[in-house]
C-alpha positions as CSV (number, residue, x, y, z in Angstrom):
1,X,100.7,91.8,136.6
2,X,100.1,94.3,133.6
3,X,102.2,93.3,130.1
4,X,102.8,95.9,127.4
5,X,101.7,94.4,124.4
6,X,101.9,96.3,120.7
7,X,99.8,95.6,117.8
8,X,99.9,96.4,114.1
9,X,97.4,97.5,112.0
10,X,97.4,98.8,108.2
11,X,94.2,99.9,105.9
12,X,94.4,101.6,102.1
13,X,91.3,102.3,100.5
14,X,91.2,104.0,96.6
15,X,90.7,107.0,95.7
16,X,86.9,107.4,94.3
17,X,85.1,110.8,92.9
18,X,82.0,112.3,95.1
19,X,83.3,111.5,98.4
20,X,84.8,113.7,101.0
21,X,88.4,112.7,102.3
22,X,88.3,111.8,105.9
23,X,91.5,110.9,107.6
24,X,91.7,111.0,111.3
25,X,88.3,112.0,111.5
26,X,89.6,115.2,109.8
27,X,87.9,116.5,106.5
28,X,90.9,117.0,104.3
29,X,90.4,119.1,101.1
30,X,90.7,117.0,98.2
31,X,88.6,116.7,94.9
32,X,88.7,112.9,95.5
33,X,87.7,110.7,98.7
34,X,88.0,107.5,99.8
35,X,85.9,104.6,98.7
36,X,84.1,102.2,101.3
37,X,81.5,101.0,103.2
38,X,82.1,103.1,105.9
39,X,83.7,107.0,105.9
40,X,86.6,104.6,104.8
41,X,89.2,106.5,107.3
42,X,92.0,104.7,106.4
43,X,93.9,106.4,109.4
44,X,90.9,105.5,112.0
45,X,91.1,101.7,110.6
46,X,94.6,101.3,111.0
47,X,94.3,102.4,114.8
48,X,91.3,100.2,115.2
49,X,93.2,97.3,113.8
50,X,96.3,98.3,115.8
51,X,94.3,98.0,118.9
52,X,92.3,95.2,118.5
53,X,95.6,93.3,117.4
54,X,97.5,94.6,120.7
55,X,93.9,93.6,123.0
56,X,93.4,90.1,121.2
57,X,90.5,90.6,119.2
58,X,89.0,90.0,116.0
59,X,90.0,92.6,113.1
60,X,88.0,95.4,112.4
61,X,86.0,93.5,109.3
62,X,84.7,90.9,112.0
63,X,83.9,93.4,114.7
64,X,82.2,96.4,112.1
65,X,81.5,93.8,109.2
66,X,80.8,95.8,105.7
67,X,78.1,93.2,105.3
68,X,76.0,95.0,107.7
69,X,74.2,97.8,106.9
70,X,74.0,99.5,110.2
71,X,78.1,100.4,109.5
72,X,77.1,102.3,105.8
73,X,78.7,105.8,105.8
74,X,79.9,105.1,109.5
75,X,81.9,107.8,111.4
76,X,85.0,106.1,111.9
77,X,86.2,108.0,114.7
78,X,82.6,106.5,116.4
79,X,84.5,103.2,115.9
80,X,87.5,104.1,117.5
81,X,85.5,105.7,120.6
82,X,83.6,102.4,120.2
83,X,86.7,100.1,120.2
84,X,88.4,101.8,122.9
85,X,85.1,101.5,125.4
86,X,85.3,97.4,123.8
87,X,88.6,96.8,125.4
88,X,87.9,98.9,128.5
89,X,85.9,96.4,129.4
90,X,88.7,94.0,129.4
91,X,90.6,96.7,131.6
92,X,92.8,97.3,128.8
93,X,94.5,100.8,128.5
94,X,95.6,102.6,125.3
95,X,99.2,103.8,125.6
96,X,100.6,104.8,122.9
97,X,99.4,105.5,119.0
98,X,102.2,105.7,116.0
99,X,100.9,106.0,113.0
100,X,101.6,107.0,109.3
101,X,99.6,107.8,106.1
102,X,101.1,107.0,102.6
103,X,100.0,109.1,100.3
104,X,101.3,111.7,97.2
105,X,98.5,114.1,97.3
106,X,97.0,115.5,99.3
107,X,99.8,116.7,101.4
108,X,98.3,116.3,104.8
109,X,100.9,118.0,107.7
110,X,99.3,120.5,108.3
111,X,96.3,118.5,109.1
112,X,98.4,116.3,111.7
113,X,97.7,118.1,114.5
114,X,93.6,118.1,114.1
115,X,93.9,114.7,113.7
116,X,96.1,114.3,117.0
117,X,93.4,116.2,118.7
118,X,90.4,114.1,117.4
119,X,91.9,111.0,118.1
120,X,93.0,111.9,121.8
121,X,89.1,112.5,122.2
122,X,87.9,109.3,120.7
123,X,90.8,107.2,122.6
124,X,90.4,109.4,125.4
125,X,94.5,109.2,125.6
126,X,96.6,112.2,126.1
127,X,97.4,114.0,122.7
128,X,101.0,113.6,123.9
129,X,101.0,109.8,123.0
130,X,100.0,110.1,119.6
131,X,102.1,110.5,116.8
132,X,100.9,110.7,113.1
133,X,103.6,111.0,110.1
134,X,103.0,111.9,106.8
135,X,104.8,110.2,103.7
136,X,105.0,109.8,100.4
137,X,105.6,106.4,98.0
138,X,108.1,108.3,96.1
139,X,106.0,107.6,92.7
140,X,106.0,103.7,92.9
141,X,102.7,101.3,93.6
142,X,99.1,102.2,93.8
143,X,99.6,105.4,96.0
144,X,102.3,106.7,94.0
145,X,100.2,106.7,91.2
146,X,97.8,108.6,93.1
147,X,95.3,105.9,92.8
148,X,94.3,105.5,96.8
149,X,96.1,105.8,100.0
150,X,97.3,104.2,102.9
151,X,98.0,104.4,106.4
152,X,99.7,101.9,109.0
153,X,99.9,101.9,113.1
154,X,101.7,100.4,115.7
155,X,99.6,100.4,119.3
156,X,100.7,100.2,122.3
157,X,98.5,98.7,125.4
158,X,98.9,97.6,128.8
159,X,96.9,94.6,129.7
160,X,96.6,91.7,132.5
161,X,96.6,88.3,130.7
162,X,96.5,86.7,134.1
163,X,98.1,83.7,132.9
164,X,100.4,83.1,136.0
């Protein structure tokens, strides 16, 4: 019998000088990008989290470690093409994406819809069940004061726990 399970994942990384700004696998003009081990796509990480929360896994820190160096400057939209084909395996199906980014500058709608697009390909998921939302901190905490960003997602899967 298949369950509909939903997971949660979140990500913020600061911003850092001499890095491009990725989000969603979408370069995003910016005179600052996003420090971390990776392409630090905030966006990406919070679906990859989302997912492997929703499948059952280990978070995306145990399954691409930043200790490794085989993850520096990694594409993050490879890791979400490489989580999805993880919990294929486990006959687990990707239905539904809802995310947001949290962020004062840059304004990033008119990005959205490139970032839709990207992500349908690395989830292989209809662009249809993927929502993105752009919003701002009104001024208060870390993004606010333009110091980094943040994004969050809820993940919706259908899965067989075969516990009957």
């Amino acid at each position: 019998m298949l369950n509909t399970v939903t997971g949660i994942g979140y990500d913020s990384h600061r911003f850092m000088a001499g890095r491009k700004l990725i989000l969603g696998g979408v370069d995003i003009p910016c005179d600052m990008g996003l420090d971390g081990h990776s392409d630090a796509d905030a966006l990406c990480h919070a679906i990859i989290d989302g997912i492997l929360g929703a499948a059952g896994k280990k978070d995306i820190g145990q399954i691409f470690p930043d200790t490794d160096p085989k993850w520096k400057d990694a594409d993050s939209l490879g890791l979400l093409k490489k989580t999805t084909e993880l919990i294929s395996k486990d006959k687990i199906k990707i239905i539904y994406i809802d995310a947001v980014v949290v962020t004062e500058k840059p304004k990033i709608a008119s990005h959205i819809n490139k970032m839709i697009e990207k992500i349908s390909e690395a989830t292989d998921i209809n662009s249809k069940r993927i929502n993105i939302k752009a919003k701002t901190n009104e001024k208060m905490g870390f993004s606010g004061r333009e110091e980094g960003l943040m994004a969050m997602a809820c993940v919706t899967i259908e899965r067989d726990f075969n516990d009957r």
